[in-house]
N, C-alpha and C positions, 0 to 999 in steps of 0.2 A: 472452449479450450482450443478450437484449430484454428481460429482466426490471432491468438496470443502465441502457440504454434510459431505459425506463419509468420508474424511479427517479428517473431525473434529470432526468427531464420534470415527475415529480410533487411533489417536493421534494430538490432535489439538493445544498442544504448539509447537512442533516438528512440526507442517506442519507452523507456523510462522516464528522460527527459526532454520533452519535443520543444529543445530550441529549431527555430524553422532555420538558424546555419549550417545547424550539425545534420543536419540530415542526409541520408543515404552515405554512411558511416562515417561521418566527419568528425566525430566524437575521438578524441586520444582518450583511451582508457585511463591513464593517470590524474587528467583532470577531471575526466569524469569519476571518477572513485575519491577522489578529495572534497569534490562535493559534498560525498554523502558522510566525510571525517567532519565537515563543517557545520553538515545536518544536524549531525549526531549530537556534538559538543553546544549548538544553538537548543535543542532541544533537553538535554538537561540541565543545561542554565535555567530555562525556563520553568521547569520541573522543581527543580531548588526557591524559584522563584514562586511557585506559587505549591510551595509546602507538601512537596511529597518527596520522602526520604525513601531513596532507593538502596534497593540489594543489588550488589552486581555479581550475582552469580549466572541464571541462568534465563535467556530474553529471546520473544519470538519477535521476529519480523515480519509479520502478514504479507502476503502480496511482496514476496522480497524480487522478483523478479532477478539480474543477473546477480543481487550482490551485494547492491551499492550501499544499503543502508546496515544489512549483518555485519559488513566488511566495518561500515562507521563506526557502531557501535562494541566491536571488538575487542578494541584496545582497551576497554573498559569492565565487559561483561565476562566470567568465566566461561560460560559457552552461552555461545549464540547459533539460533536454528531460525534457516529461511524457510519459509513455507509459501508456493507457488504454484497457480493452477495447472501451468504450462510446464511438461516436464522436460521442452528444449530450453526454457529459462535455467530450471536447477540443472542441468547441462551445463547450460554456459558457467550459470551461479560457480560452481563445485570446479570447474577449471578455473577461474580470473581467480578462487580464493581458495588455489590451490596453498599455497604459503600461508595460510589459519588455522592450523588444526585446530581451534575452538571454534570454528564455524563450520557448520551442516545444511544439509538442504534433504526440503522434501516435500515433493511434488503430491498436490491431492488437488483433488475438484466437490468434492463431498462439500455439504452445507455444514457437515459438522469438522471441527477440527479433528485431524486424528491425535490426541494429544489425553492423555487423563485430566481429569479435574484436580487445579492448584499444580500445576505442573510449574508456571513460570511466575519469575520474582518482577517481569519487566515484560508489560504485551505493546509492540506497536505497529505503527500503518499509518503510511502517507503515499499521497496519491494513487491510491489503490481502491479505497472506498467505493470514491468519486468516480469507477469504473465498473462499478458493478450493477447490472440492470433493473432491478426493481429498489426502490427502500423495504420491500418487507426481508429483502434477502441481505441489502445494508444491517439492518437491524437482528438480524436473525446472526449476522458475525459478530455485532457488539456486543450479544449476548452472549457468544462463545469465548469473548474475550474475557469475561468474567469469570466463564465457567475456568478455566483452564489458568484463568492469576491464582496465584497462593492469596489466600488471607492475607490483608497489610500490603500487597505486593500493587504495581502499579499498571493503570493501565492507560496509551496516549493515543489518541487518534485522529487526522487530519478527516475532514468532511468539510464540502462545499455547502451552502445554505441551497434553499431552494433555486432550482438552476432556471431562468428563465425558458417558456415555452419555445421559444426559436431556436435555443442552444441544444433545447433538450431533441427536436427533431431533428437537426442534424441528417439534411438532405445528401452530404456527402457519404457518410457512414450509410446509410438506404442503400444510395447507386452501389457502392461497396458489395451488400449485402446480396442483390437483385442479380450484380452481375458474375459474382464469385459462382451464385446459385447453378448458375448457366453454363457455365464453367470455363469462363473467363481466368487467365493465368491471375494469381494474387500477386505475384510479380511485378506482369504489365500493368496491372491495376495501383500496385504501390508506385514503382518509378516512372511508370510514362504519364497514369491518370491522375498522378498525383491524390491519389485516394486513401483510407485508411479503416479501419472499424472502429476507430476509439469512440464511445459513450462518453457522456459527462452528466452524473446524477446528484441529488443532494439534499439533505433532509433540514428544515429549520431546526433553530439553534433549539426551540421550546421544547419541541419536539424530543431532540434527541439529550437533554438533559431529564425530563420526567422518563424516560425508558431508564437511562441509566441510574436514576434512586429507583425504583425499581426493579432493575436486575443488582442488585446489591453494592453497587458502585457509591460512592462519596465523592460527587465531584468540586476538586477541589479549584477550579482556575479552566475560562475560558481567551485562548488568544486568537486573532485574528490574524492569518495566513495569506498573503497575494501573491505568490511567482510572478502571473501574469492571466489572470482572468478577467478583465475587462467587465464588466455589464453582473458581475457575480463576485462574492468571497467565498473563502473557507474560512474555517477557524481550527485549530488545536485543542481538543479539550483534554485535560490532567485528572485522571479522575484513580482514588484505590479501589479497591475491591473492600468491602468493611464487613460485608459476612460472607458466611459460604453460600452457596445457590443449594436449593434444597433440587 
């Protein structure tokens, strides 16, 4: 959590969207938050597109970090809740989306969601996954994403395929890691060393579709996702929830 912290203290639209222009805060808030209206609307095209009828009452945003996809999805859902490991993210989150009052934030680092079972009509998460360090702990959220959808309700989520060995080491993120330890400023480390902690992880498609008919999902439609990953994809998978989790 202090290194997403850090990030978000240091440049926190650029650690959401790492165009290498916008860095060290070259991001205009307006554009960057119409992204995530464009996200939003690309994403349930898609969702129509491969046969899941949504509720749009009440919808999580995994890994919402400042906003940018609650804030998307807003205009659509009756309330939308960010949920975020870093609690200067839902900081930020809860001021940029002070003008939503259907939109909350809430900061947890727990493996488990804090949220009941069947709590939401609409669970999602993009580029978030693909952040998190191990695949038992990726899978360990897809499972919560089930537990915590209503019956019938939907659930979407972006993951990279298996990330190749060179991308996965990530000799930058190390020196990051080695020299923070030491107690190198995470400052001089962002803007002079040009450094950063971002991970990049990611589970095959086979994979993560036998987890999900087994955690009670029906998945209904896989799409293939590129921003910009070179040498790797992601995909979008659409999937309901079609029983309860016992």
């Amino acid at each position: 959590m202090g290194d997403w912290n850090s990030l978000a203290e240091l440049d926190p639209l650029w650690t959401v969207l790492s165009d290498p222009h916008k860095k060290f805060g070259k991001w205009d808030p307006v554009e960057f938050f119409s992204t995530g209206e464009k996200e939003a609307s690309r994403v349930l095209e898609m969702c129509e597109s491969n046969h899941l009828k949504i509720s749009f009452d009440k919808m999580l945003d995994f890994g919402c970090a400042v906003g940018r996809m609650t804030r998307g999805f807003s205009n659509k859902f009756r309330s939308c809740t960010g949920l975020d490991v870093s609690e200067k993210m839902v900081e930020l989150a809860e001021k940029y989306n002070a003008d939503r009052p259907n939109c909350s934030f809430v900061a947890s680092s727990s493996p488990r969601l804090p949220f009941e079972d069947e709590t939401f009509d609409f669970v999602f998460t993009t580029l978030v996954l693909q952040h998190v360090p191990t695949q038992q702990l990726i899978l360990n959220f897809i499972s919560e994403f089930f537990r915590v959808a209503k019956v019938g309700g939907a659930v979407v989520f972006q993951l990279p395929i298996a990330v190749p060995l060179r991308r996965r080491i990530q000799l930058r993120r190390r020196i990051w890691a080695l020299l923070a330890t030491i107690g190198v400023s995470r400052s001089w480390l962002f803007q002079r060393a040009g450094l950063a902690p971002i991970l990049i992880n990611g589970i095959a498609r086979n994979k993560i579709e036998q987890f999900v008919k087994a955690h009670g999902g029906d998945l209904r439609g896989v799409q293939r996702y590129d921003p910009a990953e070179g040498d790797f994809h992601s995909n979008y998978y659409f999937a309901i929830k079609s029983v309860a989790k016992s």
